[in-house]
C-alpha positions in Angstrom: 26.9 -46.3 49.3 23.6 -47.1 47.1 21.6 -43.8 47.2 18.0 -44.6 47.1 15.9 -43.8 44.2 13.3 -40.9 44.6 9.7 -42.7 45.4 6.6 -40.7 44.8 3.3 -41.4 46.5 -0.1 -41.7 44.0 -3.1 -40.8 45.4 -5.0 -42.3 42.6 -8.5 -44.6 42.9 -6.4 -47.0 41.1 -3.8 -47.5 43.2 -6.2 -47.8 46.7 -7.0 -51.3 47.8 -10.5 -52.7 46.7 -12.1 -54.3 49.5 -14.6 -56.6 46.9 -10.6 -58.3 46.0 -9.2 -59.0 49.4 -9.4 -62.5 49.2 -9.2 -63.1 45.6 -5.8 -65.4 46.7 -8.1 -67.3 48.5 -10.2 -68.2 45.7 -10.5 -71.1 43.3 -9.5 -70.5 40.0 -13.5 -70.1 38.6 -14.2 -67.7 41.3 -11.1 -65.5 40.3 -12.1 -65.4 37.0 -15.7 -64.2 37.8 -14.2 -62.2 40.5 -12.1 -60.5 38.1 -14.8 -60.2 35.3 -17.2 -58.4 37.8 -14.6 -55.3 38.3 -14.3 -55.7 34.6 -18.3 -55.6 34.0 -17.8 -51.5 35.6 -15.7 -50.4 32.5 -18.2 -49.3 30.3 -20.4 -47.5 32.6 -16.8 -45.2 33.8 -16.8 -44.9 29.6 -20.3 -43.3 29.0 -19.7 -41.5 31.6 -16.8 -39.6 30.1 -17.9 -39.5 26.4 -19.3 -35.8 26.6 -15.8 -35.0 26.8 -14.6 -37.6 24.7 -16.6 -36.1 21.9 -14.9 -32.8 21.8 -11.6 -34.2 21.3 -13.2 -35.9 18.7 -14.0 -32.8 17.7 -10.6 -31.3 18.5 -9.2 -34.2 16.3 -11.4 -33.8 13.4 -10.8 -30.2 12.7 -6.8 -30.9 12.9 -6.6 -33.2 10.4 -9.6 -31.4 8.4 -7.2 -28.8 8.1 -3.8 -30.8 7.0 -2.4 -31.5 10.3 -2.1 -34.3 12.9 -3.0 -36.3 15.9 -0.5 -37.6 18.4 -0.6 -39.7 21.2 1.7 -39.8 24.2 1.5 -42.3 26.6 4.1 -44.7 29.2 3.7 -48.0 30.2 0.3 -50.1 29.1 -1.3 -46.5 27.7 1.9 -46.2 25.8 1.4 -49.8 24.6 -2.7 -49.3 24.4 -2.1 -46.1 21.8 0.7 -47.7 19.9 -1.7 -50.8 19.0 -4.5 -48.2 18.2 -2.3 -45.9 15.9 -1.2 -48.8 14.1 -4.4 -50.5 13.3 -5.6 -47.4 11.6 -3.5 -47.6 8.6 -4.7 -51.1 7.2 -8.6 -50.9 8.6 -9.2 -47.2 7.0 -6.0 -46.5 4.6 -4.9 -43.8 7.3 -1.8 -41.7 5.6 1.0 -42.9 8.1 1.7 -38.6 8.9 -1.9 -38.6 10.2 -1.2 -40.4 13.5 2.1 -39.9 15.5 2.7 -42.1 19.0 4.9 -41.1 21.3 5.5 -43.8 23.8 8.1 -42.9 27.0 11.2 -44.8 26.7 11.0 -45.3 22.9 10.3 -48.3 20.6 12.1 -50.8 23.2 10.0 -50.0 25.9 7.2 -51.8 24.1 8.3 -55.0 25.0 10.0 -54.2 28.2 9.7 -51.5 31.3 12.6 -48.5 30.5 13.6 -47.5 34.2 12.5 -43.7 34.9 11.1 -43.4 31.4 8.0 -42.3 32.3 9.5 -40.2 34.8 10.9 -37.6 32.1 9.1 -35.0 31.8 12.2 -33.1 29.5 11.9 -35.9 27.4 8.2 -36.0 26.8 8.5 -31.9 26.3 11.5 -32.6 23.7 9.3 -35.1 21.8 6.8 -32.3 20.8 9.4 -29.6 20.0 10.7 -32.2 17.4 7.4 -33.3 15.9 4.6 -31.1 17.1 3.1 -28.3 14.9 0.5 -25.1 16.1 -2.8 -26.7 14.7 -1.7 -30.3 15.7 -4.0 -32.5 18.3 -2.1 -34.1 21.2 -3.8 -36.8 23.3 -1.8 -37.9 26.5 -3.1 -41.0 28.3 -2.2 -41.8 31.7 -3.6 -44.3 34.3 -2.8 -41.6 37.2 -3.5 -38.7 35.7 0.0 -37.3 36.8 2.7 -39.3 34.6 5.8 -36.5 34.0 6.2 -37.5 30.2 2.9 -36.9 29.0 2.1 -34.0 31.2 5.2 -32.8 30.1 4.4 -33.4 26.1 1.1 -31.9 27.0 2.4 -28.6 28.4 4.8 -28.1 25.5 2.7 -29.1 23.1 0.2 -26.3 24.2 3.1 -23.9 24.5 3.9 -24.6 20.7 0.1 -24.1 19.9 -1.2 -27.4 19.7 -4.6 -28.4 21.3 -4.1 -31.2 24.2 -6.7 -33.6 25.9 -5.7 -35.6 28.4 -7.1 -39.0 29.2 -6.9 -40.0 32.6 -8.2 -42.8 35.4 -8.0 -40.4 38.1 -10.7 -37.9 38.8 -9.6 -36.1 41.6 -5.9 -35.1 39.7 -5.4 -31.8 39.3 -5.8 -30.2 36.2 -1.8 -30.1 34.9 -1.1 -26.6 33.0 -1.6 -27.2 29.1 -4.2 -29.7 29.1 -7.2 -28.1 27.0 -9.8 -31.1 27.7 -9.5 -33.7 30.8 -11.2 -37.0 29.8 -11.6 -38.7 33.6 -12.7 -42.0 34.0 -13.5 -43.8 36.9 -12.7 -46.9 37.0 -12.3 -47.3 41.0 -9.8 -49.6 42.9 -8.3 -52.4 40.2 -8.8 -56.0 41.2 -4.7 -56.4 42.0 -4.1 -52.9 43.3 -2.2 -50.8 41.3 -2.4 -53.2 38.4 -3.5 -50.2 35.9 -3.4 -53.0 32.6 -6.5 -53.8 34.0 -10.1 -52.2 34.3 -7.8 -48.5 33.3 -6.1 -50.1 30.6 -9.6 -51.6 29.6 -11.4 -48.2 29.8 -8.1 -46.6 28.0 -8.5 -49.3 25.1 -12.5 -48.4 24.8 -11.8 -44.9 24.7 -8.9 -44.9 22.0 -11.3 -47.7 19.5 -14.3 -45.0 20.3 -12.1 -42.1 19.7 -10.4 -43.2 16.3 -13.3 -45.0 14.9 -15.4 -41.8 15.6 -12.9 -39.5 13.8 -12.4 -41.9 11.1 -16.3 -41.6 10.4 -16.0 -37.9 10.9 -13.5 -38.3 8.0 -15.3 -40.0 5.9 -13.5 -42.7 5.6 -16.3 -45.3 6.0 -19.9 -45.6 4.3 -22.7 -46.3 6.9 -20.9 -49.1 8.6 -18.9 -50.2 6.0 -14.9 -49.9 6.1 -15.0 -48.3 2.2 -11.3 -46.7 3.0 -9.6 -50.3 3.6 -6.5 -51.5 1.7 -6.8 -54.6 0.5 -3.8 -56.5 0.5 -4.3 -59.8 0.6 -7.3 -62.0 -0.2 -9.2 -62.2 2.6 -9.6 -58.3 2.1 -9.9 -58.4 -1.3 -13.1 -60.6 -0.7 -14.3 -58.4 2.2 -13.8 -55.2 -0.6 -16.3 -57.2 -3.1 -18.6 -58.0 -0.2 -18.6 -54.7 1.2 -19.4 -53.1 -2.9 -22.3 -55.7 -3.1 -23.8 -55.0 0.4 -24.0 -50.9 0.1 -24.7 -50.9 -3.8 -27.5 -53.9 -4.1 -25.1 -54.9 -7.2 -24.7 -58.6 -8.2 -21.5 -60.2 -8.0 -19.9 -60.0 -11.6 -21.4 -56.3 -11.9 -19.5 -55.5 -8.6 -16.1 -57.4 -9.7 -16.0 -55.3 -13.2 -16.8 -52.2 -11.2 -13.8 -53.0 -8.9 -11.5 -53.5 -12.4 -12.4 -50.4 -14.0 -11.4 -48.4 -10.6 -8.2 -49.7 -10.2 -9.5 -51.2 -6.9 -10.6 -48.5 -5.1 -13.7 -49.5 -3.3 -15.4 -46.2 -3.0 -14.9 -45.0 -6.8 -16.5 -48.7 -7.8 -19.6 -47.2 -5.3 -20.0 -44.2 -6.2 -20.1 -45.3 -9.9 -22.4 -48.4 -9.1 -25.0 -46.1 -6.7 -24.6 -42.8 -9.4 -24.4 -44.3 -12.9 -21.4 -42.4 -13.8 -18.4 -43.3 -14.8 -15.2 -43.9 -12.8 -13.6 -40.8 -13.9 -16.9 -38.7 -13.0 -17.1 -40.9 -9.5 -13.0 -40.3 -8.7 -13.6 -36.3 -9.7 -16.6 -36.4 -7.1 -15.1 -37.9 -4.2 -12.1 -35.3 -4.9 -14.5 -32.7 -4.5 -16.1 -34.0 -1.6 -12.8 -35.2 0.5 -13.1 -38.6 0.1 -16.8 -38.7 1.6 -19.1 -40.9 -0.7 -22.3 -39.9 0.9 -21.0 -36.2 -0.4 -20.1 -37.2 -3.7 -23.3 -38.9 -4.2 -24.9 -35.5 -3.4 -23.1 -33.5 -5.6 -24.2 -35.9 -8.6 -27.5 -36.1 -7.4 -27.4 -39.4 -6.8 -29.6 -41.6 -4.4 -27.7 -43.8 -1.8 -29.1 -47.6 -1.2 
């Protein structure tokens, strides 16, 4: 005899029925589409909302990796997916060391493409995750559509228990507060347009917040310049252009003054600034950023030096 499989009941905004989308089957296809844009249009108000709280795991995040150690995020299903795709964008945009961002998705690598049955359900699992890799003085970010999912809660707990700080993103404001969690970042998203169907205006919100959150830390860490992405690798042409662009918009330099500045660093876009915007050599510049962590507004202070 086939026993059944345990079912659990969410009581969760997104998993109710939303009366605006009852006869979106009804629908021609333009209508769905605006249909399905209006639910989308209530994103970023559920965002601004939360970012109060978002900021202090900023915060959280900043001061971890200030002080040599790292972020992680945990996550199942489209959060899983969401932080994955984050985590790995970081590396190319702003030079990220590879140890400063860890993801920890439920079901592993695999479940990336495709659903892992009960994977999210493992709360042992998420728990075993942190013993392996997290470290007191780490930051752990769980994500989690229902604000309930056993692996992260689970990662979260024993993360907190090792002496990690833990935030917990989550689409459902009326969850209770799970035992670890430092910081609950709620967003209210409501009802989704399909119900249950958390890739959409949860997985929406959940992208916002992670592109806010890293972005915002990566400032923090100085790895851009105003609005310039000074930390980038550039790998192939395109970016190699972008790096020369990027040295002529924040130093007012010409062209060939910019390219030879680029040479004589080796091609590391913020040495090349801080020598065009200070006057001092490469070796001076690459001492001064040292000193300052890689922040080119602080190097420029300590030589005295007047940003454009």
């Amino acid at each position: 005899m086939t026993v059944p499989r345990q079912s659990v009941h969410v009581d969760s905004p997104t998993e109710r029925r939303n009366p605006r989308t009852t006869e979106i089957d009804r629908m021609s296809t333009l209508d769905i589409l605006r249909t399905i844009n209006s639910e989308d249009q209530l994103v970023p108000t559920a965002v601004a909302a939360a970012l109060p709280h978002l900021s202090r795991a900023v915060d959280m995040a900043t001061e971890a990796l200030q002080s040599g150690h790292r972020v992680h995020y945990v996550g199942a299903g489209t959060s899983g997916r969401l932080a994955t795709l984050d985590a790995a964008e970081l590396t190319p945009t702003y030079n990220v060391p590879a140890e400063w961002f860890l993801v920890h998705h439920a079901g592993g690598p695999g479940a990336l493409r495709e659903a892992v049955e009960g994977a999210e359900d493992d709360e042992c699992e998420g728990a075993a995750e942190m013993r392996r890799d997290a470290r007191p003085g780490d930051f752990v970010l769980g994500l989690t559509a229902s604000g309930r999912t056993p692996y992260v809660l689970g990662a979260l707990a024993e993360a907190n228990r090792i002496g990690a700080k833990t935030a917990l993103v989550s689409n459902n404001p009326d969850a209770a507060r799970a035992p670890g969690v430092d910081l609950v970042i709620a967003v209210d998203t409501g009802p989704e347009a399909i119900s249950g169907s958390t890739r959409m205006k949860a997985g929406t919100a959940q992208k916002i917040l992670l592109t806010t959150f890293s972005t915002a830390v990566m400032v923090k860490m100085g790895r851009t310049y105003s609005n310039l992405m000074v930390s980038m690798r550039a790998t192939n042409a395109k970016l190699r252009g972008r790096s020369l662009r990027i040295l002529r918009e924040a130093t007012g330099s010409g062209q060939q003054e910019c390219s030879a500045a680029l040479l004589a660093a080796h091609g590391d876009l913020k040495v090349a600034m801080v020598h065009l915007l200070s006057g001092v050599d490469v070796m001076d510049a690459s001492r001064a950023l040292a000193q300052s962590s890689g922040h080119v507004r602080r190097a420029l202070g300590l030589l005295g030096a007047h940003a454009y």
